[in-house]
C-alpha positions as CSV (number, residue, x, y, z in Angstrom):
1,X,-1.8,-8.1,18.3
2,X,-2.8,-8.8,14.9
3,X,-3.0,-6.0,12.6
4,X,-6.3,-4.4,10.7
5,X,-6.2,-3.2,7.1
6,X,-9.3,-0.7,6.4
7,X,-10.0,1.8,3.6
8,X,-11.7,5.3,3.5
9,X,-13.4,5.8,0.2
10,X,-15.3,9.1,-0.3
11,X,-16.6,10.7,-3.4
12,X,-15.6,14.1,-4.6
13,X,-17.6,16.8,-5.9
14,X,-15.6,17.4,-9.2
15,X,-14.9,20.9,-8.6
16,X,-12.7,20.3,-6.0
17,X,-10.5,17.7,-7.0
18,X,-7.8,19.9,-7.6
19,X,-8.1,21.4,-4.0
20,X,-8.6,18.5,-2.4
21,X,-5.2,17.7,-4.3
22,X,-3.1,20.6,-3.6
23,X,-4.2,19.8,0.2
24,X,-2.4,16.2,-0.1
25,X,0.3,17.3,-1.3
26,X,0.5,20.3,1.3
27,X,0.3,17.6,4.1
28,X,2.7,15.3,2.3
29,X,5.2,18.3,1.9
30,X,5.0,19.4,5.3
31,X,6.1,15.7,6.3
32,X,8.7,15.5,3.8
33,X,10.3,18.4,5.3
34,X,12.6,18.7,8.7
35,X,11.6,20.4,11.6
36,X,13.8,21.6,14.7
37,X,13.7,18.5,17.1
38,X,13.4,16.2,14.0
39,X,15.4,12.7,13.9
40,X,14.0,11.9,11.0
41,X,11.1,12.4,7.7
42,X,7.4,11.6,8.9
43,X,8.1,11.9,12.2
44,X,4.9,13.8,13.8
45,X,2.6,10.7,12.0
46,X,5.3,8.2,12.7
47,X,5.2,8.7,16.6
48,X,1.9,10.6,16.6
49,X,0.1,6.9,15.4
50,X,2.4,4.4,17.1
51,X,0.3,1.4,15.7
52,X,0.7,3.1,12.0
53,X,2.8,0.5,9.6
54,X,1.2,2.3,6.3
55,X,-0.9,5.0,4.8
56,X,-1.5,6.4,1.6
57,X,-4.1,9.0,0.2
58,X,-4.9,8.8,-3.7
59,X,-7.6,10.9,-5.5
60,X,-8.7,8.2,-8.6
61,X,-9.9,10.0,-12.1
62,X,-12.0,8.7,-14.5
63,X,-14.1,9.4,-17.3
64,X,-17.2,7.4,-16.3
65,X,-17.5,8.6,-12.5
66,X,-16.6,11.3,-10.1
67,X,-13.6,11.4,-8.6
68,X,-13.1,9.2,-5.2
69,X,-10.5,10.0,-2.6
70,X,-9.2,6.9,-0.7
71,X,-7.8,6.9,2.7
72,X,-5.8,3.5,3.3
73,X,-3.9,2.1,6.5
74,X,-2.2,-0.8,8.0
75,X,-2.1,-0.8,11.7
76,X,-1.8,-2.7,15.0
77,X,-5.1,-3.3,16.7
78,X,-8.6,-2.2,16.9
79,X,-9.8,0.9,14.8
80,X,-11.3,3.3,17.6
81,X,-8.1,4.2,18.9
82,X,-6.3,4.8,15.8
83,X,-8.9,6.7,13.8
84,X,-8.9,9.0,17.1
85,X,-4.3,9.2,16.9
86,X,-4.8,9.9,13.4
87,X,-7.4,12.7,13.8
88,X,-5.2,13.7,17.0
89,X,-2.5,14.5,14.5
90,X,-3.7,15.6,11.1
91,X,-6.9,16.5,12.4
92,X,-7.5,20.1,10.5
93,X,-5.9,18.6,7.7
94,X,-8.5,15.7,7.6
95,X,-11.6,18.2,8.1
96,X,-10.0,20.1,5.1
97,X,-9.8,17.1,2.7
98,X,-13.3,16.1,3.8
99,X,-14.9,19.7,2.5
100,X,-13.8,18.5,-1.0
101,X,-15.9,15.5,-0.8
102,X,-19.5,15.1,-1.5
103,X,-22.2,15.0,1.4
104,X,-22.9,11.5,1.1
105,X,-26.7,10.7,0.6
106,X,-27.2,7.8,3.2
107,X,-27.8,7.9,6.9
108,X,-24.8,9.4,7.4
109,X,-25.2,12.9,5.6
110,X,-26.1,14.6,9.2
111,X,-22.5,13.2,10.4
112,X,-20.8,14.6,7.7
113,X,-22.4,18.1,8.0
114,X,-21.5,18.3,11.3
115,X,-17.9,17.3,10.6
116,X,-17.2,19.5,7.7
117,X,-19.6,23.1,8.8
118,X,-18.2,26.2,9.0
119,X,-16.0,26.7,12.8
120,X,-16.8,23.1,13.6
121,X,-15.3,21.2,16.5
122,X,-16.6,17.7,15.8
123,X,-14.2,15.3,15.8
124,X,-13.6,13.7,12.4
125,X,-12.8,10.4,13.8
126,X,-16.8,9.0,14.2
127,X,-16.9,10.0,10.3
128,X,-14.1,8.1,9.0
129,X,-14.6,5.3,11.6
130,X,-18.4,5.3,9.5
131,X,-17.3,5.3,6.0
132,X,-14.3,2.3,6.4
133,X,-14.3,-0.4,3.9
134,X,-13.1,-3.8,5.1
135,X,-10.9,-5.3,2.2
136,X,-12.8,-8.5,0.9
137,X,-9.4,-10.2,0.3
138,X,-5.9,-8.6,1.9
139,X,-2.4,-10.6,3.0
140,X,-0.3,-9.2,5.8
141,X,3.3,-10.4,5.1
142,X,4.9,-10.4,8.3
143,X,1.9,-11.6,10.5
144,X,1.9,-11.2,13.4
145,X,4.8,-8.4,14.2
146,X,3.6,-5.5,16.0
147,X,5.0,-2.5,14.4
148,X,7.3,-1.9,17.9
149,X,8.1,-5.0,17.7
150,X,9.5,-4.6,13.9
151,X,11.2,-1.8,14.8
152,X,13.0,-2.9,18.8
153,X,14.0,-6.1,15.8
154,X,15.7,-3.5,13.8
155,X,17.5,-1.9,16.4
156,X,18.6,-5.3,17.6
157,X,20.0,-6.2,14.2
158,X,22.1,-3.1,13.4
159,X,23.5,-3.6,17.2
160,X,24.7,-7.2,16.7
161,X,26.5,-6.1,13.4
162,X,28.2,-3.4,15.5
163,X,29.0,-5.9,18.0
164,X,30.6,-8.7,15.5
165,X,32.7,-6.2,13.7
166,X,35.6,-5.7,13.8
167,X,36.3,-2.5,15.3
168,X,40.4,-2.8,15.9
169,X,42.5,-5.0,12.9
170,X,45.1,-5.5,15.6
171,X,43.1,-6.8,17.9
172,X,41.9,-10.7,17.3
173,X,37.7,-10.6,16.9
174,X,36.0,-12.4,19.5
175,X,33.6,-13.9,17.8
176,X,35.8,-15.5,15.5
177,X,37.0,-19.3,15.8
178,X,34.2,-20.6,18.2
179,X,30.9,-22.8,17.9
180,X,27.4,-21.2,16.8
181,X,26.3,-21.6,20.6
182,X,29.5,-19.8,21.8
183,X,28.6,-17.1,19.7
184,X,25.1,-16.7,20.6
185,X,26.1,-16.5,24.3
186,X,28.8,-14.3,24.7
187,X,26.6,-12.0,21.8
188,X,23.8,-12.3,24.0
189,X,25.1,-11.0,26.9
190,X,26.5,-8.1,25.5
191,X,23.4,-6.9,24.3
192,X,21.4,-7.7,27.2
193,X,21.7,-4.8,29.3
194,X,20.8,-2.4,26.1
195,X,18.0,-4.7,24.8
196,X,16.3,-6.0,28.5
197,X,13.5,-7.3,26.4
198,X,15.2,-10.0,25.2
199,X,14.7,-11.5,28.9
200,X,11.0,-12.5,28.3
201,X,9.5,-14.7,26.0
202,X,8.7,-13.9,22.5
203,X,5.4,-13.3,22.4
204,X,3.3,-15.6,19.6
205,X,2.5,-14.0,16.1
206,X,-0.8,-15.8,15.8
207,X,-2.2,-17.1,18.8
208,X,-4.0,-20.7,18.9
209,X,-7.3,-18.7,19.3
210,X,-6.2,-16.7,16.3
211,X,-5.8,-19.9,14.3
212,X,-9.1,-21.8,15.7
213,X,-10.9,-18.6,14.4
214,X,-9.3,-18.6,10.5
215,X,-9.8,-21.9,10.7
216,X,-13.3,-21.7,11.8
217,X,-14.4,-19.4,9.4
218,X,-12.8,-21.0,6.6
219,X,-14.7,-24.5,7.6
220,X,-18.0,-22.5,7.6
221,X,-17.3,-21.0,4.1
222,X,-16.7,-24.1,2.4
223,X,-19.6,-25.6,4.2
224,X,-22.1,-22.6,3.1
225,X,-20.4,-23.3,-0.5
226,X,-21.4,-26.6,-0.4
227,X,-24.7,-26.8,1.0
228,X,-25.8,-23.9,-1.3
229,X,-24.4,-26.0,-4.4
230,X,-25.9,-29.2,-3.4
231,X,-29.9,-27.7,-2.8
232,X,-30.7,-28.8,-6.5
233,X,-29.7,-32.6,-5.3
234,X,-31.0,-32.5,-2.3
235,X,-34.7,-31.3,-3.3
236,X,-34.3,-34.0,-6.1
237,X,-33.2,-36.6,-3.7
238,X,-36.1,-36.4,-1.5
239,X,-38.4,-37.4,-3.9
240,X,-36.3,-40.2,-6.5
241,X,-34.9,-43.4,-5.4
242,X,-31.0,-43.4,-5.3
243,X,-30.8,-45.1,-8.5
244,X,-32.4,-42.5,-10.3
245,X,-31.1,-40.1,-9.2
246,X,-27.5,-41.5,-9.7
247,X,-28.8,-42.1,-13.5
248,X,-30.2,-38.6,-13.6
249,X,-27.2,-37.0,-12.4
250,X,-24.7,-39.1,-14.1
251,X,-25.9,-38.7,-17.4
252,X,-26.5,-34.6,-17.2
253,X,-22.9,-34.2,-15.8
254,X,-21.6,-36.3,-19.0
255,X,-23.8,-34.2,-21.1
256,X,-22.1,-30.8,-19.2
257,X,-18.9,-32.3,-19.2
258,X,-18.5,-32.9,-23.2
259,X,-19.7,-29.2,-23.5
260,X,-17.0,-28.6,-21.5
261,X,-14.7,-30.6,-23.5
262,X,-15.6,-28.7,-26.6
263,X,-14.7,-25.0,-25.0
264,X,-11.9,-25.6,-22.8
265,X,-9.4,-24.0,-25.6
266,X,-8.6,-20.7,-24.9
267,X,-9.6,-18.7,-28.4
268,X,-6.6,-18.4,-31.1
269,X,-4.0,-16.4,-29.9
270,X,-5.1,-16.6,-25.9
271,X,-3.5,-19.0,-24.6
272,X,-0.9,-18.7,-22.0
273,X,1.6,-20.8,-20.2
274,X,0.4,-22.6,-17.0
275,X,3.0,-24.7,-16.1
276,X,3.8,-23.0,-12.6
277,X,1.9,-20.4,-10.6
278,X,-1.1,-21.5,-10.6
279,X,-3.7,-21.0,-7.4
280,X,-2.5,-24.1,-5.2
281,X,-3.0,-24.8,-1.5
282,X,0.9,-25.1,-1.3
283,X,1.4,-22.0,-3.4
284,X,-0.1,-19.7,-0.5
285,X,2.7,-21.4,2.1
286,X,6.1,-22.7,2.5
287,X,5.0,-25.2,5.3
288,X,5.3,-29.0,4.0
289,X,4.6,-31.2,7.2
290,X,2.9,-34.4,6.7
291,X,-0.5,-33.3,7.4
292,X,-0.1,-29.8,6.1
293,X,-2.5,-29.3,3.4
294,X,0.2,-28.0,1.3
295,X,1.6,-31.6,1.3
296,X,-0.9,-33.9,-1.1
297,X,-1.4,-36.4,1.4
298,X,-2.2,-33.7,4.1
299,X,-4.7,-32.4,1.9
300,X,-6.4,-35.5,0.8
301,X,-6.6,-36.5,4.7
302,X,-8.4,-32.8,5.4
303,X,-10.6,-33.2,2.7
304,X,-11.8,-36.8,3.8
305,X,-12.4,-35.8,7.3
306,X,-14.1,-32.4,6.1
307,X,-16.3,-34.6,4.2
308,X,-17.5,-36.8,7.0
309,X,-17.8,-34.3,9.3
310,X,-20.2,-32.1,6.9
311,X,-22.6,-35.4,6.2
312,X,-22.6,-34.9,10.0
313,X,-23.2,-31.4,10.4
314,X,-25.1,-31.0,7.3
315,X,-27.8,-34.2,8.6
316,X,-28.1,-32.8,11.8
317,X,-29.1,-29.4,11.1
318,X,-32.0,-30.7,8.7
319,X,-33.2,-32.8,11.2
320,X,-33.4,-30.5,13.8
321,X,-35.1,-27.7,11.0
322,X,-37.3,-30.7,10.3
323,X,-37.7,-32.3,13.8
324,X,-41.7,-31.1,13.7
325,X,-42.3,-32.0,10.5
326,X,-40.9,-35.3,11.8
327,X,-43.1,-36.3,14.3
328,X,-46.0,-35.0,11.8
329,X,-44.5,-38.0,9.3
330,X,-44.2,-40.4,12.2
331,X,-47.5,-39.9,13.5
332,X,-48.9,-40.3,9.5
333,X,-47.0,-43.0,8.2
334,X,-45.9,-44.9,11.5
335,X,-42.1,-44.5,10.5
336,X,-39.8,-44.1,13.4
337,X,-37.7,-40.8,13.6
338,X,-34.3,-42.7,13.0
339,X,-35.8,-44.1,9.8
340,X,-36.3,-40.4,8.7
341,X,-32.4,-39.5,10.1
342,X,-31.2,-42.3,7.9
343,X,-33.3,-40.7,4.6
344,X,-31.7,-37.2,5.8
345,X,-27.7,-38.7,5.6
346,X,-28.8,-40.3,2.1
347,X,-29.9,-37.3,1.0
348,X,-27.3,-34.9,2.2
349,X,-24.3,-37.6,0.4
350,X,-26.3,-37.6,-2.4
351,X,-26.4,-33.9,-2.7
352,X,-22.8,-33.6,-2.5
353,X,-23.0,-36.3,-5.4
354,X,-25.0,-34.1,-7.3
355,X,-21.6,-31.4,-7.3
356,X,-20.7,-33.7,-10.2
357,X,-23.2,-31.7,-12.2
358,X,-23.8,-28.7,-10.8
359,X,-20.1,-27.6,-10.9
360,X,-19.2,-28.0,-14.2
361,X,-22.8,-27.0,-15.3
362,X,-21.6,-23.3,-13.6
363,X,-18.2,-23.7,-14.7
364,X,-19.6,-24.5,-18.3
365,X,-22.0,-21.4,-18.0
366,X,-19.1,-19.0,-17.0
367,X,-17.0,-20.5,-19.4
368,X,-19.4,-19.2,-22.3
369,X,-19.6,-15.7,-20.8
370,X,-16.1,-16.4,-21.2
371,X,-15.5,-17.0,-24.3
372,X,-17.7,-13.7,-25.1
373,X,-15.7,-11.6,-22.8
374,X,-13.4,-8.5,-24.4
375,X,-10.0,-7.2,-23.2
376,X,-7.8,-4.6,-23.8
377,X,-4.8,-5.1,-25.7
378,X,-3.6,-1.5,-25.5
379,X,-5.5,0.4,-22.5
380,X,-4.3,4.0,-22.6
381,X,-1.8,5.4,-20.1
382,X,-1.7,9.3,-19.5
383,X,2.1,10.1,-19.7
384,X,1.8,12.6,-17.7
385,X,0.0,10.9,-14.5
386,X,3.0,8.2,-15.9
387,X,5.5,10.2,-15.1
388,X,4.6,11.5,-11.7
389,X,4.1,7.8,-10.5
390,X,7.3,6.4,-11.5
391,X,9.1,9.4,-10.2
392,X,7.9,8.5,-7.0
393,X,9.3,4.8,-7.5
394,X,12.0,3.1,-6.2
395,X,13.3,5.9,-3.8
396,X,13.7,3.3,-0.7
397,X,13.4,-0.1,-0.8
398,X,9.3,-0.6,-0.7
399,X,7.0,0.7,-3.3
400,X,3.2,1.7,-3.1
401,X,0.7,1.0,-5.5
402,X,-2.8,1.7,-6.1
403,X,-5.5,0.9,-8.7
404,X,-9.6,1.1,-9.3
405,X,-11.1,-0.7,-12.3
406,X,-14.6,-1.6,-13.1
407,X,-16.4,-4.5,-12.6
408,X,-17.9,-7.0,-15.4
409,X,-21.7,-6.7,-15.0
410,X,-24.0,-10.4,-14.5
411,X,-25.0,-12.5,-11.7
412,X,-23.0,-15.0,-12.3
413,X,-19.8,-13.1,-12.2
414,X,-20.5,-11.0,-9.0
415,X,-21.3,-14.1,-7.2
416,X,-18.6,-15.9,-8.4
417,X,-16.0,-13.3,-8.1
418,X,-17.4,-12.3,-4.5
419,X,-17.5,-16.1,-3.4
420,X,-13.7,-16.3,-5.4
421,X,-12.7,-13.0,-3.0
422,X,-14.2,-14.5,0.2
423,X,-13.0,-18.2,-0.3
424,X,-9.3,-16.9,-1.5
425,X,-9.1,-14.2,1.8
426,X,-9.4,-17.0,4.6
427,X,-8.1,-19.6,2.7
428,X,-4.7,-16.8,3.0
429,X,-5.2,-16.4,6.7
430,X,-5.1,-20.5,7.4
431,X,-2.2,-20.7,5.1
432,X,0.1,-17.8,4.7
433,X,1.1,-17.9,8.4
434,X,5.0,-17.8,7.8
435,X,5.5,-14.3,7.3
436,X,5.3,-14.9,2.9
437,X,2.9,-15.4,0.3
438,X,4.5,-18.8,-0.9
439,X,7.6,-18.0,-2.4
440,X,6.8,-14.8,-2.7
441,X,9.0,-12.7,-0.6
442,X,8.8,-9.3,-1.4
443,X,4.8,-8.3,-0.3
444,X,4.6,-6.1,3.0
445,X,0.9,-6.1,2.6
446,X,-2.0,-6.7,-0.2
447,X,-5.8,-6.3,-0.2
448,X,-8.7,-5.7,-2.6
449,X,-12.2,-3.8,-1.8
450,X,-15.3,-3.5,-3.2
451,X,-16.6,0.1,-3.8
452,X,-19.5,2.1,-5.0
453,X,-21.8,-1.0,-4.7
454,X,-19.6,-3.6,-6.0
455,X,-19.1,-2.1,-9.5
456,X,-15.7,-1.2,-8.8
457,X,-12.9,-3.2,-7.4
458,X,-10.0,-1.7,-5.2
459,X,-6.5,-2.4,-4.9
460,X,-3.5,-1.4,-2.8
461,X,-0.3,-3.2,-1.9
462,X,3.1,-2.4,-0.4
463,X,6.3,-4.1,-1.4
464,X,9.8,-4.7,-2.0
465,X,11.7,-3.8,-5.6
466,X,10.4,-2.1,-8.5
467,X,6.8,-2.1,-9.6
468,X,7.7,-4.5,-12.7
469,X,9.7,-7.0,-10.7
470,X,6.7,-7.3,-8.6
471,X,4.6,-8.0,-11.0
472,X,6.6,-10.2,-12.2
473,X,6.8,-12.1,-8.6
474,X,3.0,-12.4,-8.9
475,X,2.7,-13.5,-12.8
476,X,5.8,-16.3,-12.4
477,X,4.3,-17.7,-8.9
478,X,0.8,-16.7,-8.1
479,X,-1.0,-15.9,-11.4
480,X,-4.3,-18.2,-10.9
481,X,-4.6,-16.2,-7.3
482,X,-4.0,-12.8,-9.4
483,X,-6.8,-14.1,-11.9
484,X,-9.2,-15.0,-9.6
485,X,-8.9,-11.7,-7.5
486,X,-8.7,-9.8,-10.3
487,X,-10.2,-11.4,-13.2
488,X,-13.7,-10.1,-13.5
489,X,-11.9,-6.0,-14.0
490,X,-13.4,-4.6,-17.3
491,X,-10.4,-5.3,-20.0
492,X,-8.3,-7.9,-17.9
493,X,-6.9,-10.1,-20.3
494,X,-8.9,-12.9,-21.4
495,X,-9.1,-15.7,-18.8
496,X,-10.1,-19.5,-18.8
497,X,-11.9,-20.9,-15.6
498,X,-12.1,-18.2,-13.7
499,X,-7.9,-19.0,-12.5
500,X,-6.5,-19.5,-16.1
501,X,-4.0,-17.4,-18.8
502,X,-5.5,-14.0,-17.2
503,X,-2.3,-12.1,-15.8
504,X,-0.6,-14.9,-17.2
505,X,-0.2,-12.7,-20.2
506,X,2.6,-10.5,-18.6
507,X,3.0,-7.7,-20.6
508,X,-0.4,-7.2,-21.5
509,X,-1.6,-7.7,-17.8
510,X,1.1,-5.0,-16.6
511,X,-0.3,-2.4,-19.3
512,X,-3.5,-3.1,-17.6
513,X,-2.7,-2.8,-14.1
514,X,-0.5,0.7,-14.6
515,X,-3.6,2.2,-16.9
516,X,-6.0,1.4,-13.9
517,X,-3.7,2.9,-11.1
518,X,-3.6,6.7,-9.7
519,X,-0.7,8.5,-8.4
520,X,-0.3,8.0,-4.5
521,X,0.4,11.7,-3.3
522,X,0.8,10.5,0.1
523,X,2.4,7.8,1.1
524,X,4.3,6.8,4.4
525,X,6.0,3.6,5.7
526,X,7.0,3.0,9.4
527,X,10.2,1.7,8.1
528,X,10.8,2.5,4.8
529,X,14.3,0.7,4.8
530,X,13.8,-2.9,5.7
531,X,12.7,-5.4,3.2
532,X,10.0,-8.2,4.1
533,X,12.9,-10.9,4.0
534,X,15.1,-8.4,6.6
535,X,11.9,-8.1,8.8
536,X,11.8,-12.1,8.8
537,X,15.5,-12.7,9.1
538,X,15.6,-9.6,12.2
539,X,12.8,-11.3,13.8
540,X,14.7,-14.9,13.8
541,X,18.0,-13.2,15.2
542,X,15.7,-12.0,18.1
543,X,13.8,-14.7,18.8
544,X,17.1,-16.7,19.0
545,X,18.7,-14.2,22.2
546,X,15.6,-14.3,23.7
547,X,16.6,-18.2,24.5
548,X,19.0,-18.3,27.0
549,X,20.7,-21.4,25.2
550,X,20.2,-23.0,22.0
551,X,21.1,-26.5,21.0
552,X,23.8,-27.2,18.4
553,X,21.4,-27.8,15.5
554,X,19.4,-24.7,16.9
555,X,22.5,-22.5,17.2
556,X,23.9,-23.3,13.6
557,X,20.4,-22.5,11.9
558,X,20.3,-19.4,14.1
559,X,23.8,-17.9,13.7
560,X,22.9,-18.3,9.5
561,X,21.4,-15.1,10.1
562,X,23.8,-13.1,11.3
């Protein structure tokens, strides 16, 4: 079942922040506190949403808008069901929070009245189902685990160290002395009759269907990308010969190009190391087969046969759009309809030709604004909202952040950054398949949003470590992916081609991302103690017992894990 990322964003009327804060943290106290019958902290959410892997509520601040209150979860499955658990459980809670937020002036003002009225018995469900925010680019680390699933894993693990310790020092361990495959049998048998799951087949994390679909949709968004940037050569193409348009085209993408040349160095004292981390196609995955496009042969091969099949697809489709105009032409000029199919092809691969020029004449356009842009070298950081956030840090193994900045104004730059956010989100679901981002192991889950009409960009993530080491993870390994998502923020460091220096400059990139982020006064984790890599490495000791045998070289890699 895959899992759904969604946010809740809602504006406050600025009078009642305060409430509307003292009501998080009454809901967040009341979890945080046992009960009689209690095994453990969070329990009424924890078992009240059984598809709930995350949630957090943070109210954001700042001095050019009203506060916003965000809602944001990570769960199993659809959303109907789980907005209607969650209201089944914090329901009058919910309501409360809601009557701090402003009646919302679109279509669904009547909704909200009847949700938030005086002795109301409308569910609140229908009104945060309305007012969810899909993430325009998010990665779920451990794909594919169901949150039961995670946790049945967990209770597997901690058995199996019970079961190869050694309870007695005077009696010899059993486990001790014998092959990999030995040990996988006898430890599978003991634990059979307390885990009976392990009898069935693991089910897949990502189903083939799954896969077709990312793939799918990735296929049509470089083919949309491509079609849209190739409409100035194709109207040219239909009326020059090929030879001028070659000349025509060859010339004004040398002309772009030595602009280019001229102001591709970062300004004096901008620069920043790019010898690793950049945004690659192998970056996103730790798969390497042959024709993986993470391999450079792989890719080249994808690209070729992408290629050919959009001349295909692309022809086609204008010559069915065109099909009466066709027959108009043949009737005319006495041309034959496969004639005008063969001028169709020579047009389509001379549009993608014309990317030559039309590329680096955008890339040499954004590159100006640019050079133009201004950062912040020292954004200002309330010590006091400071100190609440990083005494909430690095209680348990997994931290929670949050952060809202604005977005750079221009055309060019939304549609950029938009395309950049759409491209980079299923480009991450083809590729980040194995549970990681890359080498990046520490990232339960990450997404961005667009709110308030694009001008303000969204983040949230949950992961492993401290809040600078994590940063760190995504400045040393992934810092073109960080600059692209990221990059167009008001005051992000300065950048070079839309993926370059950006968050690259570390410290000044960190002092950034802390001054844009907002305390998270509620905050819970499904299971706060495992790690991404123990989620991975519980799931591999599982999926091995659920085999009834294991070859040698299967049994060796297996037990590795134990």
């Amino acid at each position: 079942m895959p899992q759904t990322t969604l946010s809740v964003v809602l504006e406050v009327a600025p009078e009642s922040a305060r409430p509307l804060l003292k009501i998080i943290e009454q809901v967040s106290g009341a979890e945080e506190t046992w009960r009689p019958g209690d095994t453990e902290l969070y329990s009424r959410l924890k078992w009240g949403v059984p598809s709930l892997h995350f949630m957090s509520m943070s109210v954001f601040h700042g001095a050019d808008y009203d506060p916003i209150f965000v809602i944001e979860v990570n769960f199993d499955g659809p959303p109907g069901p789980f907005w209607a658990q969650l209201e089944a459980t914090l329901g009058p809670n919910l309501r409360l929070m809601l009557r701090c937020c402003k009646r919302p002036a679109d279509s669904s003002g009547p909704l909200y009245d009847a949700v938030t009225k005086t002795g109301t018995s409308y569910p609140v469900a229908p009104y945060l189902e309305r007012k969810t925010l899909t993430p325009s680019v998010f990665h779920h680390g451990n794909r594919g685990l169901e949150r039961a699933r995670i946790l049945n894993d967990a209770d597997l693990f901690l058995a199996t160290r019970t079961e190869l310790a050694q309870a007695d020092p005077t009696i010899p361990n059993p486990y001790r002395g014998i092959t990999a495959q030995a040990i996988h049998k006898k430890l599978r048998a003991a634990l059979l009759s307390k885990f009976p799951w392990l009898d069935t087949p693991a089910p897949a994390r990502i189903s083939p269907a799954e896969r077709l679909v990312d793939l799918l949709k990735f296929s049509a968004f470089v083919f949309v990308a491509l079609f849209c940037l190739s409409i100035p050569g194709l109207a040219l193409a239909a009326i020059m010969t090929p030879w001028k348009f070659i000349i025509l085209f060859g010339c004004a993408a040398l002309l772009v190009g030595a602009f280019l040349w001229r102001i591709k160095a970062p300004r004096a004292g901008e620069g920043a190391p790019t010898r690793s981390g950049g945004l690659t196609v192998k970056s996103l995955s730790s798969e390497n087969k042959l024709l993986s496009p993470a391999n450079p042969w792989g890719l080249v091969f994808w690209v070729a046969v992408f290629l050919v099949a959009y001349v295909a697809v692309a022809s086609a489709a204008i010559f069915v759009v065109s099909v009466p105009l066709s027959f108009a032409a043949a009737l005319i000029t006495g041309t034959v309809i496969s004639d005008q199919l063969g001028s169709i092809i020579c047009s389509v691969v001379l549009g993608l030709c014309s990317l030559a020029f039309t590329i680096p004449a955008l890339v040499l356009w954004l590159r100006v604004l640019e050079r133009r842009d201004s950062s912040q070298d020292a954004p200002p950081v309330d010590l006091r909202e400071l100190r609440k956030m990083t005494h909430r840090e690095d209680w348990i193994p997994q931290n929670h952040m949050g952060s809202v900045v604005l977005v750079k104004p221009g055309v060019l730059r939304m549609a950029l950054f938009r395309a950049g956010h759409r491209g980079l989100g299923l480009l991450l679901r083809v590729q980040a398949t194995d549970g990681y981002l890359g080498s990046m192991r520490t990232i339960h889950f990450a997404h961005w949003a667009f709110v308030n009409n694009s001008s303000r960009l969204m983040f949230f993530s949950n992961f492993d470590n401290s809040w600078d080491s994590y940063l760190d993870d995504f400045i040393e390994k992934a810092h073109g992916g960080l600059t692209l998502a990221w990059g167009s923020g008001v005051g992000f460091p300065p950048t070079r081609f839309l993926v370059l220096d950006g968050a690259s400059h570390g410290r000044q990139f960190k002092a950034w991302a802390r001054h844009s982020m907002a305390v998270s006064r509620f905050w819970f984790s499904a299971y706060k103690d495992l790690t991404v890599n123990q989620i991975e490495r519980n799931a591999r000791i599982a999926d091995g017992l659920r085999k009834r045998t294991l070859t040698a070289k299967e049994a060796d890699a297996w037990a590795r894990n134990l």
